[in-house]
N, CA, C and O atoms as CSV, one atom per row, in Angstrom:
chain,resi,resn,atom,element,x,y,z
A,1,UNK,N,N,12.579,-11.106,-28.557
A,1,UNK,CA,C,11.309,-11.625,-29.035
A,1,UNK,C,C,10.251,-11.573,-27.938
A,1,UNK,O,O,9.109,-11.156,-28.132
A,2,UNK,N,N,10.871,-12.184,-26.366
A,2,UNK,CA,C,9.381,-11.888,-25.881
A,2,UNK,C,C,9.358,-10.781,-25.303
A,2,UNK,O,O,8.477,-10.790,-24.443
A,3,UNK,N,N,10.095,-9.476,-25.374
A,3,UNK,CA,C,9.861,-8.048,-25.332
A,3,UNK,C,C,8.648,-7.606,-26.211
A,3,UNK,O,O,7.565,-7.079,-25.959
A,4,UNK,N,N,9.183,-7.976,-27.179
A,4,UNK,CA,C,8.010,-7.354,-28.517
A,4,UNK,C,C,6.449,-8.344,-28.154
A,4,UNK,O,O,5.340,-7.969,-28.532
A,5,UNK,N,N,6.683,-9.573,-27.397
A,5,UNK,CA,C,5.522,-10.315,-27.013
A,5,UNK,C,C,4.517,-9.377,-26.232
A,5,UNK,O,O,3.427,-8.837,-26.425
A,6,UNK,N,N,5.593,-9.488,-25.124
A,6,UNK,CA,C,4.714,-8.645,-23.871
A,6,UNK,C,C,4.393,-7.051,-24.275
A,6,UNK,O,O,3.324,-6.565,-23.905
A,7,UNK,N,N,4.983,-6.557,-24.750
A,7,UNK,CA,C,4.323,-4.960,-25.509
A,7,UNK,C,C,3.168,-4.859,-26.242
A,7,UNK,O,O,2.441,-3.939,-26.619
A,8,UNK,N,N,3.197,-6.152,-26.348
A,8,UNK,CA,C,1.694,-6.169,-28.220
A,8,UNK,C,C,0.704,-6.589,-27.119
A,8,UNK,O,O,-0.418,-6.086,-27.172
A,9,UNK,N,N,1.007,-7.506,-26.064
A,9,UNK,CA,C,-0.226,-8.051,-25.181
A,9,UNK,C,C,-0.657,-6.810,-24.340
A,9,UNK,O,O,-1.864,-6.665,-24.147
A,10,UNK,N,N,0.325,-5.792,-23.758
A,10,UNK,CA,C,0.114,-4.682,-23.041
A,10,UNK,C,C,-0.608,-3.778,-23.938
A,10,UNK,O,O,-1.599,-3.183,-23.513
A,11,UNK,N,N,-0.291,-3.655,-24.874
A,11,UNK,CA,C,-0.976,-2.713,-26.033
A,11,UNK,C,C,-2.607,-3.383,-25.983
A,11,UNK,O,O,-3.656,-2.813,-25.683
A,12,UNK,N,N,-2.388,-4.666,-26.356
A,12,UNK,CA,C,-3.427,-5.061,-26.644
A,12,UNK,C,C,-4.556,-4.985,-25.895
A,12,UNK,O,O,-5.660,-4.607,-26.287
A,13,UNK,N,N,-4.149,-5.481,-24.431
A,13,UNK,CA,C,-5.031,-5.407,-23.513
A,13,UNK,C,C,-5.250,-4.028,-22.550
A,13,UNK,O,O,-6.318,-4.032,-21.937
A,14,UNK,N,N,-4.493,-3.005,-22.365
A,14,UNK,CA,C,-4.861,-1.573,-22.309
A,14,UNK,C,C,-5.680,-1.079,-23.481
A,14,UNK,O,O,-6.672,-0.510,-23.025
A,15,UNK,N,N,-5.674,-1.056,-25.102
A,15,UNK,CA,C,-6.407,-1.332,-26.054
A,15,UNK,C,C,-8.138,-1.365,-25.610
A,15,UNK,O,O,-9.044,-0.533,-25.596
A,16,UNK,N,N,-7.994,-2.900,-25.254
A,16,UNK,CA,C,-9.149,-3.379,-24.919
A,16,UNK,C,C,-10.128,-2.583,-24.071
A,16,UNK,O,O,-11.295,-2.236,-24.254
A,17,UNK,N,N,-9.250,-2.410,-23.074
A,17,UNK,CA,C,-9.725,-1.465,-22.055
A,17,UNK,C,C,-10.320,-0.243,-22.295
A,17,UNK,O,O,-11.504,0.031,-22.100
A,18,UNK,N,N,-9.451,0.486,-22.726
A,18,UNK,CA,C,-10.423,1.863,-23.284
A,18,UNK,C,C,-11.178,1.863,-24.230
A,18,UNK,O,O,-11.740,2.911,-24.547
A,19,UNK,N,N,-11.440,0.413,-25.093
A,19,UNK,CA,C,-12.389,0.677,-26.229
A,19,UNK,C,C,-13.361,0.301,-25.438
A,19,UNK,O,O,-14.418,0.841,-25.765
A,20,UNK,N,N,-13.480,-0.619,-24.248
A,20,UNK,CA,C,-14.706,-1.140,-23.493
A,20,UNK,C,C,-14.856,0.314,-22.521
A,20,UNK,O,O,-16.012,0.550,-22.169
A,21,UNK,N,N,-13.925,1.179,-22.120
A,21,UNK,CA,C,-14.423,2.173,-21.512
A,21,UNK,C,C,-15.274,3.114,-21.975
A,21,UNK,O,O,-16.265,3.578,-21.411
A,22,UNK,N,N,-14.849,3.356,-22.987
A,22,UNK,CA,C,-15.473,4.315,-23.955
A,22,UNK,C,C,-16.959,3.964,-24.559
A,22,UNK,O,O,-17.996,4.612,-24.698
A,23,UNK,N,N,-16.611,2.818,-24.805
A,23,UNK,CA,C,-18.138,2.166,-25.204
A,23,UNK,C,C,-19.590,1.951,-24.420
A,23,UNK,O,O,-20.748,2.258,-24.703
A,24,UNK,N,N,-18.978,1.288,-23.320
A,24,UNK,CA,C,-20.084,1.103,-22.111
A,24,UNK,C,C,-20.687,1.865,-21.066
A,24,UNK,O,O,-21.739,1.756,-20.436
A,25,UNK,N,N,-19.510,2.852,-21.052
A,25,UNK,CA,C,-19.816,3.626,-19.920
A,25,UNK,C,C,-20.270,5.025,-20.407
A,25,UNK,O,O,-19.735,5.725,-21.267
A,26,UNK,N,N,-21.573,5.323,-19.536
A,26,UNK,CA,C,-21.968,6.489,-20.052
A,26,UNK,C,C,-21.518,7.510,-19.337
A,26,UNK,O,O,-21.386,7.461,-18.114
A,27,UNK,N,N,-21.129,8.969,-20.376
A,27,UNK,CA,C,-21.064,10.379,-19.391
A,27,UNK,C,C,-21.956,10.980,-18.719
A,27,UNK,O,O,-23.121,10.597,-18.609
A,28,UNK,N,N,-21.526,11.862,-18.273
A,28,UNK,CA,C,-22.548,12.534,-17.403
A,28,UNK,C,C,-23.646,12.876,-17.947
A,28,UNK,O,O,-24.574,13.170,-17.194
A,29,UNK,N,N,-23.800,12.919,-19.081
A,29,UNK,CA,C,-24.564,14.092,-20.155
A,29,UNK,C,C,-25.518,12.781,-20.453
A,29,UNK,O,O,-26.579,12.832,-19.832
A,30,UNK,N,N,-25.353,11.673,-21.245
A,30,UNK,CA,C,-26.009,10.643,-21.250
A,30,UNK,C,C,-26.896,10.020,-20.206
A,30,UNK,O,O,-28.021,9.522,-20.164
A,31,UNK,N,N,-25.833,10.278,-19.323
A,31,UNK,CA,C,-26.561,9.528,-18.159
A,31,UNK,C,C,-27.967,10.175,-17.625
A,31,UNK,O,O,-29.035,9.574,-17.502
A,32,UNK,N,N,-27.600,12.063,-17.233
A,32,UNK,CA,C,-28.550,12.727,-17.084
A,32,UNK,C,C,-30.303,12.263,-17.844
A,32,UNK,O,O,-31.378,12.082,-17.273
A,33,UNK,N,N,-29.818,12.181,-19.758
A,33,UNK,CA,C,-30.447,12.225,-20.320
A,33,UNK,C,C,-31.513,10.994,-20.241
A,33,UNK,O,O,-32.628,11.114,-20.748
A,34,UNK,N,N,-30.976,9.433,-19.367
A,34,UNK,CA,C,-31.140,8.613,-19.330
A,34,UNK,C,C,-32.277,8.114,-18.047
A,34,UNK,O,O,-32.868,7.062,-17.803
A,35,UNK,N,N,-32.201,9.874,-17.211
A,35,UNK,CA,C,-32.858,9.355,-15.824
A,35,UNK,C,C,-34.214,10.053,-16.181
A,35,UNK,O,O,-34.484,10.844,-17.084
A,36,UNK,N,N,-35.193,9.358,-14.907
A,36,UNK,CA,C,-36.633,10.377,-15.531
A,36,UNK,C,C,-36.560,11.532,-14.893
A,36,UNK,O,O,-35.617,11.773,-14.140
A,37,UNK,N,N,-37.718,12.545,-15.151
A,37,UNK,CA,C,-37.540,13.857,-14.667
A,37,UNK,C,C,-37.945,13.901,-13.334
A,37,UNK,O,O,-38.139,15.095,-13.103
A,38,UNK,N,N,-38.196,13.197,-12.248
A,38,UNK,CA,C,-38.416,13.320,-10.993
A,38,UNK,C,C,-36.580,13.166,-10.637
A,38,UNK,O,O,-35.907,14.056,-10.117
A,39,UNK,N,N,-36.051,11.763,-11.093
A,39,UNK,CA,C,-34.435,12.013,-10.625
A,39,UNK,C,C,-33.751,13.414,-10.867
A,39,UNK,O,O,-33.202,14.243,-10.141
A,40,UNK,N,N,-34.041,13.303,-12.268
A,40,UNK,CA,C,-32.911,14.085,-13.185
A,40,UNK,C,C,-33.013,15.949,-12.192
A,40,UNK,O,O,-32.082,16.743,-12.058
A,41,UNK,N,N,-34.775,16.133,-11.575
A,41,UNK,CA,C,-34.845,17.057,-10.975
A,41,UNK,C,C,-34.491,17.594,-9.497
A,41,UNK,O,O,-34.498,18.735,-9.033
A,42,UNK,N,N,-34.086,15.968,-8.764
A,42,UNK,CA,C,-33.562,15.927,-7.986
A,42,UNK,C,C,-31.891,16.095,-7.847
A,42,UNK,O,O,-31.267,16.680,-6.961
A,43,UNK,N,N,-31.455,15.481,-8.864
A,43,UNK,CA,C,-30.124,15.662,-9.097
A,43,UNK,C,C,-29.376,16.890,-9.171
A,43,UNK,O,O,-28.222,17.247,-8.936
A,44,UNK,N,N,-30.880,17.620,-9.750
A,44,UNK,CA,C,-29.937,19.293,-9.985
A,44,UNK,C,C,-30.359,20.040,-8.882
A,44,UNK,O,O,-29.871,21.155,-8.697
A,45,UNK,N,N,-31.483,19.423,-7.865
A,45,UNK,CA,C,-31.283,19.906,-6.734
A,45,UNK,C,C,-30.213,20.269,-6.167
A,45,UNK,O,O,-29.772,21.393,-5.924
A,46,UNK,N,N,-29.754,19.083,-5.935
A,46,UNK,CA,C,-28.319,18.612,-5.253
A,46,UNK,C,C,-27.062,18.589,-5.343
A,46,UNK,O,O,-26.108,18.293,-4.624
A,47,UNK,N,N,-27.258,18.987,-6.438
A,47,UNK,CA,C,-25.318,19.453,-6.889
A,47,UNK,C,C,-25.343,20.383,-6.373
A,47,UNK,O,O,-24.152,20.390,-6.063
A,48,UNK,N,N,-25.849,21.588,-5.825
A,48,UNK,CA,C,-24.750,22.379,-5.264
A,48,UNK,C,C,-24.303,21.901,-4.053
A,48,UNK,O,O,-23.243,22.228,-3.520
A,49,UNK,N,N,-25.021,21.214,-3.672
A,49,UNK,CA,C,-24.864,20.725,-2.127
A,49,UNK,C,C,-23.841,19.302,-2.472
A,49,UNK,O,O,-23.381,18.783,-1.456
A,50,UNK,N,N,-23.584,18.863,-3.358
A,50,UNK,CA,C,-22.243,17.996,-3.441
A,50,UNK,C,C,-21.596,18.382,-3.810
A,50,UNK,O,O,-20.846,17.469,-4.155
A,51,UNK,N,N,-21.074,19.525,-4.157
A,51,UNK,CA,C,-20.140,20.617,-5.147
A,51,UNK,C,C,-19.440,20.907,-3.633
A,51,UNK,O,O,-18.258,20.808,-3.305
A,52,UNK,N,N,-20.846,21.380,-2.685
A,52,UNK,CA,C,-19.650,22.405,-1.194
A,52,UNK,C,C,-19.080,21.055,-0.624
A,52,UNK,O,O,-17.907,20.998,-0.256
A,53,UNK,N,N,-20.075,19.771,-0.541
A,53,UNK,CA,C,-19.421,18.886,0.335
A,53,UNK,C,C,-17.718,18.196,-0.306
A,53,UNK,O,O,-16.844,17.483,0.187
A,54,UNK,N,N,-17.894,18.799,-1.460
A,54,UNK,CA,C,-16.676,17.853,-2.162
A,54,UNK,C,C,-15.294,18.614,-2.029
A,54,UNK,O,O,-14.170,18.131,-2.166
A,55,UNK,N,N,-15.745,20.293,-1.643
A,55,UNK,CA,C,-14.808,20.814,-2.057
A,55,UNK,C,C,-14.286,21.178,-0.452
A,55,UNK,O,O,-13.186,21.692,-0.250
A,56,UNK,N,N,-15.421,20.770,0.860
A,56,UNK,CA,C,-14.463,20.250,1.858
A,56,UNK,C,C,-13.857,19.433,2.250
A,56,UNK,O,O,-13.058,19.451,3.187
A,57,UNK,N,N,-14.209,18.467,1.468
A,57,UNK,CA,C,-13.409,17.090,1.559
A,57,UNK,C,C,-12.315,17.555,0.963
A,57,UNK,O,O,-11.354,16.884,1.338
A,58,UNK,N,N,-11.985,18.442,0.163
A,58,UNK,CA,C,-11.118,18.188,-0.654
A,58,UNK,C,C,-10.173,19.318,0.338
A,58,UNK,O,O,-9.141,18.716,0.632
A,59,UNK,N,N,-10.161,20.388,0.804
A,59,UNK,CA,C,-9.909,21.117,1.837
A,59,UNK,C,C,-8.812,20.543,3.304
A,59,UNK,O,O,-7.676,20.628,3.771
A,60,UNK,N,N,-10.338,19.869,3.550
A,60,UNK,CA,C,-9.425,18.580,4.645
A,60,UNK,C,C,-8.301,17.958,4.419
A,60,UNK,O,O,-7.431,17.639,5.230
A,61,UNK,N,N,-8.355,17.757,3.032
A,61,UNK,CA,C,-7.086,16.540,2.456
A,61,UNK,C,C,-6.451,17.653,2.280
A,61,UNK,O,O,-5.508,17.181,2.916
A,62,UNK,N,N,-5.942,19.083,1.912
A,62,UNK,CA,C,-5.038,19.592,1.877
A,62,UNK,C,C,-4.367,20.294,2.954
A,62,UNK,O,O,-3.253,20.815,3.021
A,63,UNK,N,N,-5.136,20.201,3.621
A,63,UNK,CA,C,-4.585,20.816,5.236
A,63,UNK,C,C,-4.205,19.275,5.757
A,63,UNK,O,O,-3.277,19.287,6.566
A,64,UNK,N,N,-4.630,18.220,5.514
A,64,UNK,CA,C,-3.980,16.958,6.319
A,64,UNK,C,C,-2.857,16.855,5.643
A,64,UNK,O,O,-1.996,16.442,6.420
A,65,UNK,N,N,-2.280,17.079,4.224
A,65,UNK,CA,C,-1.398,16.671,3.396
A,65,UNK,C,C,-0.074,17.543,4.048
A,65,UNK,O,O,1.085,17.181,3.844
A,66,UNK,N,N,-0.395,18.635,4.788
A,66,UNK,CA,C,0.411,19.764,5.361
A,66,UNK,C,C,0.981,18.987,6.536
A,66,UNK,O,O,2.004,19.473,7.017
A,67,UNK,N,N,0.508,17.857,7.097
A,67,UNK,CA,C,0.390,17.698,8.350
A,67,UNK,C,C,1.567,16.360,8.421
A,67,UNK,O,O,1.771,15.628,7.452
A,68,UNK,N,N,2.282,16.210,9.772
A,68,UNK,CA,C,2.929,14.672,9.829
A,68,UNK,C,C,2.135,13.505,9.720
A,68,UNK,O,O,2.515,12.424,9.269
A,69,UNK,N,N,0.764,13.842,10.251
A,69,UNK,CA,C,0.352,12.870,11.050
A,69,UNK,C,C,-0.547,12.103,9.554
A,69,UNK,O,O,-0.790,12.447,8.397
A,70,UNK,N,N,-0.760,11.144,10.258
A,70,UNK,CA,C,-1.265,10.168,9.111
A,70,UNK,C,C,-2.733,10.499,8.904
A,70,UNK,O,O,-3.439,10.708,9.890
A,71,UNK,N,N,-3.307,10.568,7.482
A,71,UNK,CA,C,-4.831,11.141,7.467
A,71,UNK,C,C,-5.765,11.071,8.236
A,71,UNK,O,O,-6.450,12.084,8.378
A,72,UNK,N,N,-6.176,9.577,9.153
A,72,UNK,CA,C,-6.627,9.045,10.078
A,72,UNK,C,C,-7.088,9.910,11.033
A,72,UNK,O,O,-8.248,10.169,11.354
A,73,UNK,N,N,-5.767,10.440,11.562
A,73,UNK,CA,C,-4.999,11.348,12.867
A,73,UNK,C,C,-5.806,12.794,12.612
A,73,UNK,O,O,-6.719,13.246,13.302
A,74,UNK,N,N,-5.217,13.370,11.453
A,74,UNK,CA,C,-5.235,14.384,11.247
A,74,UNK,C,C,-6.681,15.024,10.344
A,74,UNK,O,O,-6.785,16.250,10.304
A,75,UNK,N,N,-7.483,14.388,9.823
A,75,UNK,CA,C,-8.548,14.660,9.287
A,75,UNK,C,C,-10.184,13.772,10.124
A,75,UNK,O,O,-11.275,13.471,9.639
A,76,UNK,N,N,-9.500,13.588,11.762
A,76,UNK,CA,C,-11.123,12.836,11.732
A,76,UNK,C,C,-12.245,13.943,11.972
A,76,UNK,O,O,-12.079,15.124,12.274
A,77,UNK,N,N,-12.937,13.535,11.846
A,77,UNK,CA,C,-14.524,14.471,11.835
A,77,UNK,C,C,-14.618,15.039,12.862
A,77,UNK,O,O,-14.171,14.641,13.937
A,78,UNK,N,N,-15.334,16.250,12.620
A,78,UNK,CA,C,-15.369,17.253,13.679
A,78,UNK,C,C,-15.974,16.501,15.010
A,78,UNK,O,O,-15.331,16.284,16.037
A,79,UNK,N,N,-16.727,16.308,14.880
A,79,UNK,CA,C,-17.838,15.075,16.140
A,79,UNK,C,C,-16.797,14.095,16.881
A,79,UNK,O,O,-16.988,13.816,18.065
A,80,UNK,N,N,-15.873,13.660,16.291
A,80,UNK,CA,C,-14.952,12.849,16.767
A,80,UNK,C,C,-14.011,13.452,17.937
A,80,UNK,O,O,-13.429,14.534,18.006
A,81,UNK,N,N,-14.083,12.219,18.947
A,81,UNK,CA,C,-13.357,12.709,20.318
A,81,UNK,C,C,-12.047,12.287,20.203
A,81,UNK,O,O,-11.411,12.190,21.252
A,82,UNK,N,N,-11.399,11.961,18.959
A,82,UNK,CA,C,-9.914,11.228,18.565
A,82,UNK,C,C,-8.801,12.696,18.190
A,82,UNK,O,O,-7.628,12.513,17.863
């Protein structure tokens, strides 16, 4: 009995969750639509330039993931004397 309790409350309240996710939060597409055209023109400035920065971040983490050393160690910033 309180198997079937705790499943209906887990249901319930994961439930909850994605109907409030879905509801409140806007996509990208909304959101765009939502900013004025001085942002919205800035924004598309700038994606390419968060597109390269993301996809060295993302770079770093796979060459650190190669590595023993703990991310810290092994991914600090170029500028860094560590």
């Amino acid at each position: 009995m309180m198997r079937k309790v705790g499943i209906a409350s887990f249901v319930g309240i994961m439930g909850t969750a994605l109907l409030l996710r879905y509801t409140i939060v806007p996509d990208e597409e909304k959101m765009l639509k939502s900013l004025g055209p001085e942002t919205r023109a800035e924004y598309e400035r700038n994606k390419e330039q968060r597109r390269q920065q993301h996809e060295k971040i993302m770079a770093q983490m796979m060459e650190s993931a190669k590595s023993d050393q703990p991310i810290w160690k092994s991914a600090a910033p170029s500028g860094s004397k560590s």
